[in-house]
C-alpha positions as CSV (number, residue, x, y, z in Angstrom):
1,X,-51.3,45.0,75.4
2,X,-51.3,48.6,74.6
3,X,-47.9,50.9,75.5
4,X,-47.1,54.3,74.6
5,X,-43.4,55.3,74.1
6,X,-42.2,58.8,74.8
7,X,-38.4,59.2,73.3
8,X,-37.6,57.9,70.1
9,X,-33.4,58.3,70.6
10,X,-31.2,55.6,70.4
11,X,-32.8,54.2,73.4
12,X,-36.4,54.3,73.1
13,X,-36.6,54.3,69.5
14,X,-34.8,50.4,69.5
15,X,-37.2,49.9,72.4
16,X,-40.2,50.2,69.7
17,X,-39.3,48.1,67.8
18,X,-38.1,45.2,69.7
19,X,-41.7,45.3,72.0
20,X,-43.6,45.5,68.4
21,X,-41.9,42.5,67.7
22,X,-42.6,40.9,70.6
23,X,-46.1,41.4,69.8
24,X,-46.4,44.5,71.9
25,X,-49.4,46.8,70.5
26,X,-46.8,50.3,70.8
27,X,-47.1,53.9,69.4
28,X,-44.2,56.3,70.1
29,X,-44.1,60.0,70.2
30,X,-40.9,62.2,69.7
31,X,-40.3,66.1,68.9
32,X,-38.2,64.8,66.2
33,X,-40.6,63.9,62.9
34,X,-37.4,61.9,61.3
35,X,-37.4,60.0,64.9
36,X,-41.2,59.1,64.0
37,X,-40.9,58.3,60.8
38,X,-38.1,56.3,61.6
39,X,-39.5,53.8,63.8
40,X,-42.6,54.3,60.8
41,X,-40.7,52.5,58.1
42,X,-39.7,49.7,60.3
43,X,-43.5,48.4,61.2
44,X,-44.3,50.5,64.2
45,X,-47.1,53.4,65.3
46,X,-46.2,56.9,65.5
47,X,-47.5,59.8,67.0
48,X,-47.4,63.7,66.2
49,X,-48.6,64.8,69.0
50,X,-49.5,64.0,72.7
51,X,-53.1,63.3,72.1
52,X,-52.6,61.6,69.6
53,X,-50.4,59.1,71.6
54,X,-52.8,59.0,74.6
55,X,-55.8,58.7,71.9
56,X,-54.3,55.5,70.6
57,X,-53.5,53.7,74.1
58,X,-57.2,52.6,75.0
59,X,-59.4,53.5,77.9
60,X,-58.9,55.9,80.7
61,X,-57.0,53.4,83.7
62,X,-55.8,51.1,81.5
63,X,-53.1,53.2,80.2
64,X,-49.7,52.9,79.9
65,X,-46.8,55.3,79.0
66,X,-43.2,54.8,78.8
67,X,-41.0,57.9,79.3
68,X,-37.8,57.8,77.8
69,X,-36.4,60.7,77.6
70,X,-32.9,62.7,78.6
71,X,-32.9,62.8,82.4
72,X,-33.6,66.0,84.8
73,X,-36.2,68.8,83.6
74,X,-36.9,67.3,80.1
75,X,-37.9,64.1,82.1
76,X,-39.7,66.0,84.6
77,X,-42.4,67.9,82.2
78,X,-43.4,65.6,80.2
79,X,-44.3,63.3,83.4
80,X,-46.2,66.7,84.6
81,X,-47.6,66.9,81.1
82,X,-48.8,63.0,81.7
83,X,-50.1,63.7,85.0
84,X,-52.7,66.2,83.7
85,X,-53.7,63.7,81.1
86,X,-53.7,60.9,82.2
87,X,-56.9,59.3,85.0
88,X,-56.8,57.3,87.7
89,X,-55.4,53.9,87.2
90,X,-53.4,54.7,84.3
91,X,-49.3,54.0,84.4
92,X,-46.2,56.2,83.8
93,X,-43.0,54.4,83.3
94,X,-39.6,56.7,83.5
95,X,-37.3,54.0,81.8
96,X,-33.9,56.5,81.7
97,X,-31.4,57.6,84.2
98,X,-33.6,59.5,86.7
99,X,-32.5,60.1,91.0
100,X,-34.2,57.6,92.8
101,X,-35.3,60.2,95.3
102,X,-36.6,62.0,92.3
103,X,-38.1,59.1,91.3
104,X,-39.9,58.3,95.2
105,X,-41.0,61.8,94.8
106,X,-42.8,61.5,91.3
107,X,-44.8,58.3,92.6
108,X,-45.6,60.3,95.7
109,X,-46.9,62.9,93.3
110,X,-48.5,60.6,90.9
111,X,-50.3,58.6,93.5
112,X,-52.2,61.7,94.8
113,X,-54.0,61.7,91.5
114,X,-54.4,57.7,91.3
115,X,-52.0,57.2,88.4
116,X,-48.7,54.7,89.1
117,X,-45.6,55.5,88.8
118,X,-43.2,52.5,88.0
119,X,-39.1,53.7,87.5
120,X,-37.1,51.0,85.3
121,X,-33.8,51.2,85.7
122,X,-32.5,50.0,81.5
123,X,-29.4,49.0,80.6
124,X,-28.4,47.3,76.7
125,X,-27.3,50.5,75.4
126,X,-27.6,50.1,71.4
127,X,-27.3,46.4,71.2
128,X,-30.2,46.0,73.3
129,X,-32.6,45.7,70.1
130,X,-30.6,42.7,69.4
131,X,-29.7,41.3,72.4
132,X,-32.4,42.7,74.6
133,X,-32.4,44.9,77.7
134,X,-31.7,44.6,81.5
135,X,-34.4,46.0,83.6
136,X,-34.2,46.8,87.4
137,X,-37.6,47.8,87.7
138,X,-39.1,49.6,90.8
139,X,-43.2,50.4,91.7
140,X,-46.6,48.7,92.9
141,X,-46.7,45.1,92.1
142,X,-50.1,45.5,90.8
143,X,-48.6,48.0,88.2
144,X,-45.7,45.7,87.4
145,X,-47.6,42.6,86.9
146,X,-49.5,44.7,84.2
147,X,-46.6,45.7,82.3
148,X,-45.2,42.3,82.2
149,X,-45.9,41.4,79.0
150,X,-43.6,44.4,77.7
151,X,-41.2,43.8,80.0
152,X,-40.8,39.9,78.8
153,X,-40.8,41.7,75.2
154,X,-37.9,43.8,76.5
155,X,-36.1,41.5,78.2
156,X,-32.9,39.3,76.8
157,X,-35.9,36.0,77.4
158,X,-39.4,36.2,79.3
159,X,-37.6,34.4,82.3
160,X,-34.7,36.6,82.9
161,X,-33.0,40.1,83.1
162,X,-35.5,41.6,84.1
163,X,-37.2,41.6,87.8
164,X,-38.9,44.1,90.7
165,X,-36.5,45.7,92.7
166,X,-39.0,46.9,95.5
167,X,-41.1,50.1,96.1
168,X,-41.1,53.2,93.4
169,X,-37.3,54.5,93.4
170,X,-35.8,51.4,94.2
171,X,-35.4,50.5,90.2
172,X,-33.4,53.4,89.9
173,X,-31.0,53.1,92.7
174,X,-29.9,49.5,92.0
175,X,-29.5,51.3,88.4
176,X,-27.6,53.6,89.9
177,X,-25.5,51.4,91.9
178,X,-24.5,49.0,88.4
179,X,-23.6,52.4,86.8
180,X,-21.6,53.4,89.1
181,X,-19.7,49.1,89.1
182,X,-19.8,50.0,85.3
183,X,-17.3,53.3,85.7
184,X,-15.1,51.1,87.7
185,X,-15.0,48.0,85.6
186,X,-14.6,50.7,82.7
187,X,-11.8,52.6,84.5
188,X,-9.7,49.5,85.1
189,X,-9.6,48.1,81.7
190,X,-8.5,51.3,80.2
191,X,-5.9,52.1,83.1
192,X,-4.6,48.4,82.8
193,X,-4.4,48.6,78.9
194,X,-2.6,51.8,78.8
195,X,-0.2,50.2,81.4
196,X,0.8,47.8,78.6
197,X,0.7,49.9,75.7
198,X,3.5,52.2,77.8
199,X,5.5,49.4,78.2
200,X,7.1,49.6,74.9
201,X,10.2,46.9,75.5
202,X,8.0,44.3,75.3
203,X,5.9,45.1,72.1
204,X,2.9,43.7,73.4
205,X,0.1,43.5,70.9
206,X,-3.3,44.6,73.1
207,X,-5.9,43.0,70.1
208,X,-3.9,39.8,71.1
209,X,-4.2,40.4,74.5
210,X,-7.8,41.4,74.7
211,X,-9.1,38.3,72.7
212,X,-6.9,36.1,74.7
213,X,-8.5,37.3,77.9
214,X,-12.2,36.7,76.6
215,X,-11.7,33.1,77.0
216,X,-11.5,31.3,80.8
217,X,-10.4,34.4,82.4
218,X,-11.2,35.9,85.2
219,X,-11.4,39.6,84.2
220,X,-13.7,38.5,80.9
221,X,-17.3,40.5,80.4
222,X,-19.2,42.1,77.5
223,X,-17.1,45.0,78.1
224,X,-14.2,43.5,77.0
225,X,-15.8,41.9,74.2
226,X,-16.5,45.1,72.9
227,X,-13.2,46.1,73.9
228,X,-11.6,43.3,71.8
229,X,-13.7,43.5,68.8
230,X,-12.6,47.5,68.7
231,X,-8.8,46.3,69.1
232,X,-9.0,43.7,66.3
233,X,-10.8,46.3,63.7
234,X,-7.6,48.3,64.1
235,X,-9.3,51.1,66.0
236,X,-7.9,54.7,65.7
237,X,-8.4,55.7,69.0
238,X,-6.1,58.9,68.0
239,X,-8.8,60.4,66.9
240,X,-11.0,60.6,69.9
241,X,-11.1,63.0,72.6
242,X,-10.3,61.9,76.4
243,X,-13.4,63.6,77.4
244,X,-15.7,61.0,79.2
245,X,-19.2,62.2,80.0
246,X,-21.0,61.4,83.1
247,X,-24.9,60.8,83.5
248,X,-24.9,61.4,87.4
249,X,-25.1,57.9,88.5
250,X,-21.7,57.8,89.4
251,X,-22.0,61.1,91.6
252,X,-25.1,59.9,92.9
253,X,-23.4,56.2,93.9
254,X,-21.2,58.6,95.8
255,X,-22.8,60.3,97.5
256,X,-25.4,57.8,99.2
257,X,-21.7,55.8,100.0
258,X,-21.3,58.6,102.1
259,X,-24.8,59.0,103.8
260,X,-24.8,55.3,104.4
261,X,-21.1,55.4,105.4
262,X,-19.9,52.3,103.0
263,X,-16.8,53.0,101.5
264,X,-16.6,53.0,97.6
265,X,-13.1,53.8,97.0
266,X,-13.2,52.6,93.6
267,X,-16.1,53.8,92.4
268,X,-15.1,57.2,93.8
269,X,-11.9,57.7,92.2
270,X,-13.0,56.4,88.5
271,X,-15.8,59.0,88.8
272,X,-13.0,61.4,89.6
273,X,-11.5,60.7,86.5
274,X,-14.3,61.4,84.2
275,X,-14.6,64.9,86.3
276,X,-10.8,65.1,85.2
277,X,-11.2,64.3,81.3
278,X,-13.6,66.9,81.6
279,X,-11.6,69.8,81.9
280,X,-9.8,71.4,79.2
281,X,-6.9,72.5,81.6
282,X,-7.0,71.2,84.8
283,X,-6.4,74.8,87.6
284,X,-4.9,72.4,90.3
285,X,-2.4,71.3,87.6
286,X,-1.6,74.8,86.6
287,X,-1.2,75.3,89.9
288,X,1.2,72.5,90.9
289,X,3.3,73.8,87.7
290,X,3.9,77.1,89.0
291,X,4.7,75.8,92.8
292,X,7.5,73.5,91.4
293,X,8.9,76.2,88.9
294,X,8.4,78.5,92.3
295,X,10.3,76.7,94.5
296,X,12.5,74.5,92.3
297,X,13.2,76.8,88.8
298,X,12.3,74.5,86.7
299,X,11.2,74.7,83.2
300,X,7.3,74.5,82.5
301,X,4.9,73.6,79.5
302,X,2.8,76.5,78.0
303,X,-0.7,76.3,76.2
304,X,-0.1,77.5,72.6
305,X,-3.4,76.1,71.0
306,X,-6.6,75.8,73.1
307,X,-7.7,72.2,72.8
308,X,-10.7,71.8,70.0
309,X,-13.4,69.6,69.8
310,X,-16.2,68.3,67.8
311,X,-19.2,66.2,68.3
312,X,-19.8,62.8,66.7
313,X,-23.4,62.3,66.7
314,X,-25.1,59.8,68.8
315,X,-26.1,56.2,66.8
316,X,-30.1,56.4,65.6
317,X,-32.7,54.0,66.5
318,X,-32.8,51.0,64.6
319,X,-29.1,51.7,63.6
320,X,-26.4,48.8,63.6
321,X,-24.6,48.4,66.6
322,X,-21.3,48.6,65.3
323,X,-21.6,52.2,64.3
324,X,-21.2,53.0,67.8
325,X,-18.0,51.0,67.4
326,X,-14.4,53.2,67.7
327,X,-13.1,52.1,64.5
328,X,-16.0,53.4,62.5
329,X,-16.4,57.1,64.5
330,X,-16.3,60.0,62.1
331,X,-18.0,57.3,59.4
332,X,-21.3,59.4,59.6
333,X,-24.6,57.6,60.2
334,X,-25.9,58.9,63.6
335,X,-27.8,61.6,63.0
336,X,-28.6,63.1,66.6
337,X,-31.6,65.3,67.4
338,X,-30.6,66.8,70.8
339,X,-28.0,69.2,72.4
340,X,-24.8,67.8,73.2
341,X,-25.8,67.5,76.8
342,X,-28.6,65.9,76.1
343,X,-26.8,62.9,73.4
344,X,-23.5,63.1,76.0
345,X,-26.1,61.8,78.7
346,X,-25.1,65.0,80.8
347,X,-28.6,66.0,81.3
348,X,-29.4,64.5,84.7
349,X,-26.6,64.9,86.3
350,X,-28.2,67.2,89.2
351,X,-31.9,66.2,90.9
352,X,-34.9,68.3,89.6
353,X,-37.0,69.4,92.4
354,X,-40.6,70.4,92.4
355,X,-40.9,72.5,89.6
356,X,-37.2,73.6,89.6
Protein backbone atom coordinates (compact mmCIF):
# COMPACT_ATOMS: atom_id res chain seq x y z
CA UNK A 1 0.00 0.00 0.00
CA UNK A 2 0.84 3.50 -1.00
CA UNK A 3 0.16 6.61 1.59
CA UNK A 4 1.19 10.12 1.45
CA UNK A 5 1.74 12.10 4.70
CA UNK A 6 1.17 15.82 4.82
CA UNK A 7 2.85 17.12 8.34
CA UNK A 8 5.97 16.07 9.44
CA UNK A 9 5.59 17.61 13.35
CA UNK A 10 5.83 15.64 16.19
CA UNK A 11 2.71 13.95 15.14
CA UNK A 12 2.87 13.01 11.64
CA UNK A 13 6.48 12.84 11.40
CA UNK A 14 6.49 9.65 14.25
CA UNK A 15 3.42 8.54 12.07
CA UNK A 16 6.11 7.94 9.05
CA UNK A 17 7.93 6.07 10.57
CA UNK A 18 6.01 3.72 12.46
CA UNK A 19 3.66 2.90 9.02
CA UNK A 20 7.22 2.43 7.14
CA UNK A 21 7.79 0.01 9.60
CA UNK A 22 4.86 -1.68 9.36
CA UNK A 23 5.55 -2.15 5.88
CA UNK A 24 3.60 0.79 4.74
CA UNK A 25 5.00 2.12 1.26
CA UNK A 26 4.87 6.18 2.78
CA UNK A 27 6.32 9.56 1.39
CA UNK A 28 5.72 12.64 3.53
CA UNK A 29 5.80 16.26 2.61
CA UNK A 30 6.41 19.25 5.11
CA UNK A 31 7.39 23.14 4.52
CA UNK A 32 10.08 22.39 6.89
CA UNK A 33 13.29 20.75 4.81
CA UNK A 34 14.87 19.66 8.40
CA UNK A 35 11.28 17.95 9.01
CA UNK A 36 12.00 16.01 5.55
CA UNK A 37 15.22 15.13 5.99
CA UNK A 38 14.40 14.03 9.32
CA UNK A 39 12.08 11.33 8.65
CA UNK A 40 15.04 10.91 5.47
CA UNK A 41 17.72 9.61 7.73
CA UNK A 42 15.47 7.27 9.52
CA UNK A 43 14.47 5.02 6.28
CA UNK A 44 11.48 6.89 4.95
CA UNK A 45 10.37 8.89 1.49
CA UNK A 46 10.29 12.53 1.44
CA UNK A 47 8.88 14.99 -0.59
CA UNK A 48 9.83 18.75 -1.60
CA UNK A 49 6.96 19.60 -3.07
CA UNK A 50 3.25 18.68 -3.65
CA UNK A 51 3.76 16.96 -6.88
CA UNK A 52 6.17 15.42 -5.99
CA UNK A 53 4.21 13.69 -3.13
CA UNK A 54 1.14 13.02 -5.36
CA UNK A 55 3.72 11.83 -8.24
CA UNK A 56 4.96 9.15 -5.92
CA UNK A 57 1.49 7.74 -4.54
CA UNK A 58 0.46 5.67 -7.79
CA UNK A 59 -2.52 6.06 -10.14
CA UNK A 60 -5.18 8.52 -10.25
CA UNK A 61 -8.26 6.75 -7.68
CA UNK A 62 -6.09 4.86 -5.93
CA UNK A 63 -4.60 7.61 -3.92
CA UNK A 64 -4.27 8.23 -0.62
CA UNK A 65 -3.23 11.30 1.52
CA UNK A 66 -2.90 11.77 5.11
CA UNK A 67 -3.33 15.40 6.29
CA UNK A 68 -1.71 16.15 9.43
CA UNK A 69 -1.36 19.35 9.90
CA UNK A 70 -2.23 22.24 12.78
CA UNK A 71 -6.05 22.46 12.83
CA UNK A 72 -8.37 25.42 11.27
CA UNK A 73 -7.12 27.35 8.02
CA UNK A 74 -3.76 25.57 7.68
CA UNK A 75 -5.82 22.35 7.59
CA UNK A 76 -8.33 23.75 5.42
CA UNK A 77 -5.94 24.74 2.21
CA UNK A 78 -4.03 22.18 1.86
CA UNK A 79 -7.34 19.82 1.69
CA UNK A 80 -8.43 22.62 -1.04
CA UNK A 81 -5.01 22.29 -2.48
CA UNK A 82 -5.73 18.21 -2.52
CA UNK A 83 -9.02 18.67 -3.97
CA UNK A 84 -7.71 20.30 -7.10
CA UNK A 85 -5.21 17.55 -7.45
CA UNK A 86 -6.46 14.90 -6.68
CA UNK A 87 -9.31 12.57 -9.20
CA UNK A 88 -12.08 10.77 -8.53
CA UNK A 89 -11.69 7.87 -6.20
CA UNK A 90 -8.73 9.04 -4.63
CA UNK A 91 -8.75 9.55 -0.43
CA UNK A 92 -7.99 12.53 1.89
CA UNK A 93 -7.45 11.60 5.49
CA UNK A 94 -7.46 14.79 8.08
CA UNK A 95 -5.84 12.78 11.03
CA UNK A 96 -5.51 16.11 13.54
CA UNK A 97 -7.93 18.00 15.69
CA UNK A 98 -10.49 19.30 13.14
CA UNK A 99 -14.66 20.29 14.08
CA UNK A 100 -16.67 17.50 13.18
CA UNK A 101 -19.10 19.80 11.47
CA UNK A 102 -16.04 21.01 9.64
CA UNK A 103 -15.14 17.79 8.96
CA UNK A 104 -19.14 16.66 7.59
CA UNK A 105 -18.69 19.73 5.47
CA UNK A 106 -15.28 18.81 3.77
CA UNK A 107 -16.65 15.21 2.81
CA UNK A 108 -19.73 17.01 1.55
CA UNK A 109 -17.29 19.07 -0.47
CA UNK A 110 -15.03 16.33 -1.43
CA UNK A 111 -17.66 14.00 -2.57
CA UNK A 112 -19.02 16.44 -5.25
CA UNK A 113 -15.67 15.90 -7.02
CA UNK A 114 -15.66 11.90 -6.30
CA UNK A 115 -12.67 12.00 -3.88
CA UNK A 116 -13.35 10.49 -0.03
CA UNK A 117 -12.93 12.13 2.78
CA UNK A 118 -12.19 9.87 5.88
CA UNK A 119 -11.55 12.21 9.44
CA UNK A 120 -9.37 10.11 12.09
CA UNK A 121 -9.67 11.20 15.20
CA UNK A 122 -5.54 10.25 16.79
CA UNK A 123 -4.55 10.14 20.00
CA UNK A 124 -0.73 8.67 21.39
CA UNK A 125 0.75 11.99 21.44
CA UNK A 126 4.76 11.34 21.26
CA UNK A 127 4.85 7.89 22.61
CA UNK A 128 2.63 6.79 19.88
CA UNK A 129 5.76 5.69 17.66
CA UNK A 130 6.46 3.39 20.38
CA UNK A 131 3.44 2.34 21.74
CA UNK A 132 1.23 3.01 18.76
CA UNK A 133 -1.89 5.27 18.23
CA UNK A 134 -5.69 5.32 19.03
CA UNK A 135 -7.75 5.98 16.01
CA UNK A 136 -11.55 6.97 16.09
CA UNK A 137 -11.90 6.91 12.54
CA UNK A 138 -15.02 8.34 10.64
CA UNK A 139 -15.97 8.04 6.50
CA UNK A 140 -17.34 5.47 3.78
CA UNK A 141 -16.63 1.97 4.62
CA UNK A 142 -15.37 1.35 1.26
CA UNK A 143 -12.71 4.13 1.91
CA UNK A 144 -11.90 2.69 5.41
CA UNK A 145 -11.49 -0.85 4.38
CA UNK A 146 -8.83 0.52 1.97
CA UNK A 147 -6.81 2.27 4.40
CA UNK A 148 -6.77 -0.68 6.69
CA UNK A 149 -3.58 -1.77 6.22
CA UNK A 150 -2.14 1.69 7.53
CA UNK A 151 -4.41 1.84 10.10
CA UNK A 152 -3.30 -1.87 11.51
CA UNK A 153 0.34 -0.25 11.00
CA UNK A 154 -0.87 2.68 13.17
CA UNK A 155 -2.49 0.97 15.61
CA UNK A 156 -1.10 -0.32 19.23
CA UNK A 157 -1.93 -4.27 17.28
CA UNK A 158 -3.88 -4.98 13.89
CA UNK A 159 -6.90 -6.08 16.25
CA UNK A 160 -7.38 -3.15 18.40
CA UNK A 161 -7.36 0.73 19.05
CA UNK A 162 -8.47 1.45 16.21
CA UNK A 163 -12.12 1.15 14.64
CA UNK A 164 -15.01 3.17 12.40
CA UNK A 165 -16.91 5.38 14.25
CA UNK A 166 -19.77 5.92 11.59
CA UNK A 167 -20.28 8.47 8.70
CA UNK A 168 -17.55 11.35 7.77
CA UNK A 169 -17.39 13.66 11.08
CA UNK A 170 -18.24 11.10 13.42
CA UNK A 171 -14.24 10.27 13.94
CA UNK A 172 -13.84 13.59 15.10
CA UNK A 173 -16.59 13.99 17.50
CA UNK A 174 -15.93 10.89 19.51
CA UNK A 175 -12.33 12.61 19.38
CA UNK A 176 -13.69 15.39 20.61
CA UNK A 177 -15.66 13.93 23.25
CA UNK A 178 -12.27 11.75 24.78
CA UNK A 179 -10.53 15.20 24.66
CA UNK A 180 -12.73 16.85 26.40
CA UNK A 181 -12.78 13.26 29.39
CA UNK A 182 -8.97 13.91 28.96
CA UNK A 183 -9.24 17.80 30.51
CA UNK A 184 -11.24 16.36 33.20
CA UNK A 185 -9.21 13.34 34.13
CA UNK A 186 -6.19 15.92 33.75
CA UNK A 187 -7.89 18.63 35.97
CA UNK A 188 -8.55 16.22 38.83
CA UNK A 189 -5.21 14.78 39.30
CA UNK A 190 -3.60 18.11 39.37
CA UNK A 191 -6.38 19.77 41.74
CA UNK A 192 -6.12 16.54 44.02
CA UNK A 193 -2.27 16.65 44.06
CA UNK A 194 -2.02 20.26 44.94
CA UNK A 195 -4.54 19.45 47.73
CA UNK A 196 -1.87 17.32 49.26
CA UNK A 197 1.09 19.18 48.56
CA UNK A 198 -0.82 22.26 50.68
CA UNK A 199 -1.30 20.11 53.38
CA UNK A 200 2.05 20.67 54.80
CA UNK A 201 1.51 18.91 58.50
CA UNK A 202 1.56 15.80 57.09
CA UNK A 203 4.73 15.88 54.80
CA UNK A 204 3.27 13.81 52.30
CA UNK A 205 5.74 12.70 49.67
CA UNK A 206 3.53 12.90 46.14
CA UNK A 207 6.37 10.52 44.05
CA UNK A 208 5.32 8.03 46.88
CA UNK A 209 1.94 8.72 46.46
CA UNK A 210 1.69 8.60 42.71
CA UNK A 211 3.53 5.21 42.29
CA UNK A 212 1.51 3.82 45.05
CA UNK A 213 -1.71 4.62 43.23
CA UNK A 214 -0.43 2.92 39.85
CA UNK A 215 -0.99 -0.31 41.32
CA UNK A 216 -4.76 -1.88 42.08
CA UNK A 217 -6.30 1.44 42.34
CA UNK A 218 -9.03 2.75 41.15
CA UNK A 219 -7.95 6.20 39.97
CA UNK A 220 -4.75 4.41 37.96
CA UNK A 221 -4.31 5.34 33.99
CA UNK A 222 -1.43 6.28 31.62
CA UNK A 223 -1.87 9.64 32.85
CA UNK A 224 -0.69 8.98 36.05
CA UNK A 225 2.02 6.87 34.90
CA UNK A 226 3.33 9.75 33.36
CA UNK A 227 2.52 11.61 36.22
CA UNK A 228 4.51 9.30 38.57
CA UNK A 229 7.46 8.83 36.34
CA UNK A 230 7.76 12.97 36.36
CA UNK A 231 7.39 12.93 40.36
CA UNK A 232 10.15 10.22 40.86
CA UNK A 233 12.75 12.17 38.27
CA UNK A 234 12.43 14.95 40.83
CA UNK A 235 10.62 17.24 38.45
CA UNK A 236 11.08 21.09 38.74
CA UNK A 237 7.81 22.00 38.04
CA UNK A 238 8.91 25.64 39.35
CA UNK A 239 9.99 26.36 36.35
CA UNK A 240 6.93 25.99 34.25
CA UNK A 241 4.33 28.38 33.53
CA UNK A 242 0.51 27.71 34.62
CA UNK A 243 -0.50 28.49 31.23
CA UNK A 244 -2.44 25.38 29.79
CA UNK A 245 -3.33 25.63 26.06
CA UNK A 246 -6.48 24.46 24.59
CA UNK A 247 -7.03 22.84 21.07
CA UNK A 248 -10.87 23.55 20.99
CA UNK A 249 -12.12 20.12 21.76
CA UNK A 250 -12.87 21.03 25.10
CA UNK A 251 -14.98 24.20 23.90
CA UNK A 252 -16.46 22.20 21.32
CA UNK A 253 -17.47 19.14 23.94
CA UNK A 254 -19.29 22.13 25.44
CA UNK A 255 -20.92 23.44 23.45
CA UNK A 256 -22.78 20.32 21.69
CA UNK A 257 -23.56 19.48 25.75
CA UNK A 258 -25.60 22.36 25.44
CA UNK A 259 -27.33 21.84 21.98
CA UNK A 260 -28.01 18.24 23.03
CA UNK A 261 -28.90 19.40 26.61
CA UNK A 262 -26.64 16.69 28.53
CA UNK A 263 -25.02 18.20 31.27
CA UNK A 264 -21.13 18.12 31.46
CA UNK A 265 -20.34 19.80 34.53
CA UNK A 266 -17.00 18.51 34.75
CA UNK A 267 -15.90 18.88 31.65
CA UNK A 268 -17.17 22.46 31.65
CA UNK A 269 -15.41 23.77 34.55
CA UNK A 270 -11.84 22.01 33.77
CA UNK A 271 -12.09 23.82 30.37
CA UNK A 272 -12.79 26.88 32.45
CA UNK A 273 -9.67 26.49 33.98
CA UNK A 274 -7.43 26.32 31.06
CA UNK A 275 -9.46 29.72 29.82
CA UNK A 276 -8.20 30.89 33.46
CA UNK A 277 -4.31 29.86 33.18
CA UNK A 278 -4.69 31.77 30.13
CA UNK A 279 -4.83 35.11 31.28
CA UNK A 280 -2.01 37.02 32.53
CA UNK A 281 -4.32 38.99 35.00
CA UNK A 282 -7.53 37.82 35.42
CA UNK A 283 -10.22 41.53 34.95
CA UNK A 284 -12.93 39.75 37.11
CA UNK A 285 -10.20 39.33 39.83
CA UNK A 286 -9.15 42.86 39.57
CA UNK A 287 -12.35 43.60 39.91
CA UNK A 288 -13.38 41.54 43.03
CA UNK A 289 -10.13 43.25 44.56
CA UNK A 290 -11.25 46.67 44.23
CA UNK A 291 -15.12 45.80 45.43
CA UNK A 292 -13.66 44.32 48.78
CA UNK A 293 -11.11 47.20 49.36
CA UNK A 294 -14.43 49.37 48.29
CA UNK A 295 -16.60 48.27 50.64
CA UNK A 296 -14.42 46.67 53.34
CA UNK A 297 -10.84 48.95 53.23
CA UNK A 298 -8.81 46.43 52.97
CA UNK A 299 -5.39 46.16 51.83
CA UNK A 300 -4.74 44.83 48.13
CA UNK A 301 -1.89 43.24 46.08
CA UNK A 302 -0.39 45.38 43.22
CA UNK A 303 1.31 44.18 39.91
CA UNK A 304 4.99 45.31 40.02
CA UNK A 305 6.50 43.03 37.29
CA UNK A 306 4.28 41.91 34.28
CA UNK A 307 4.42 38.21 34.25
CA UNK A 308 7.21 36.84 31.37
CA UNK A 309 7.26 33.99 29.40
CA UNK A 310 9.12 31.88 27.08
CA UNK A 311 8.54 29.12 24.81
CA UNK A 312 9.98 25.57 25.09
CA UNK A 313 9.91 24.09 21.76
CA UNK A 314 7.63 21.28 20.86
CA UNK A 315 9.51 17.52 20.89
CA UNK A 316 10.62 16.57 17.00
CA UNK A 317 9.55 13.56 15.15
CA UNK A 318 11.38 10.55 15.85
CA UNK A 319 12.48 12.25 19.19
CA UNK A 320 12.48 10.20 22.66
CA UNK A 321 9.53 10.41 24.51
CA UNK A 322 10.88 11.46 27.66
CA UNK A 323 12.02 14.77 26.32
CA UNK A 324 8.53 15.85 26.48
CA UNK A 325 8.98 14.77 30.20
CA UNK A 326 8.88 17.92 32.98
CA UNK A 327 12.04 17.10 34.48
CA UNK A 328 13.97 17.49 31.32
CA UNK A 329 12.10 20.92 29.91
CA UNK A 330 14.54 23.67 29.18
CA UNK A 331 17.18 20.57 28.25
CA UNK A 332 16.88 21.60 24.51
CA UNK A 333 16.24 18.97 21.84
CA UNK A 334 12.81 20.05 20.30
CA UNK A 335 13.44 22.08 17.67
CA UNK A 336 9.87 23.41 16.58
CA UNK A 337 9.00 24.73 13.08
CA UNK A 338 5.67 26.52 13.75
CA UNK A 339 4.25 29.59 15.56
CA UNK A 340 3.54 29.18 19.06
CA UNK A 341 -0.10 28.76 18.23
CA UNK A 342 0.47 26.46 15.98
CA UNK A 343 3.15 23.97 18.48
CA UNK A 344 0.58 25.18 21.59
CA UNK A 345 -2.21 23.30 19.53
CA UNK A 346 -4.14 26.66 19.65
CA UNK A 347 -4.79 26.74 16.00
CA UNK A 348 -8.22 25.14 15.73
CA UNK A 349 -9.74 26.43 18.35
CA UNK A 350 -12.58 28.26 16.22
CA UNK A 351 -14.41 26.32 12.92
CA UNK A 352 -13.19 27.41 9.51
CA UNK A 353 -15.99 27.98 7.17
CA UNK A 354 -16.01 27.98 3.49
CA UNK A 355 -13.22 29.81 2.53
CA UNK A 356 -13.08 31.92 5.81
Amino acid sequence: MKIGMIGLGKMGGNMVLRLTQGGIEVTGYDRSEESVAQIERQGARGARSMDDLIASLGEPGSRAVWVMVPAGKITQSVIDDLAGRLAPGDIVIDGGNSNYKDSIRRAEELAEKGIHFVDVGTSGGVWGLKEGYAMMIGGAEEAVERLRPAFEALAPAADRGWGRMGPAGSGHYVKMVHNGIEYGMMQAYAEGFELMKAHQDFNLDMAQIAELWRHGSVVRSWLLDLTAEALQNKAEFEKLSDYVADSGEGRWTIIDSIELGVPTPVITLATQMRFRSQQEVSYAGQMLSAMRRAFGGHAVKTIETPRQEGLVPEVQAGQDPSAAAPANIGQGGGGGTGSSAEQLGETGQQRVKGDE
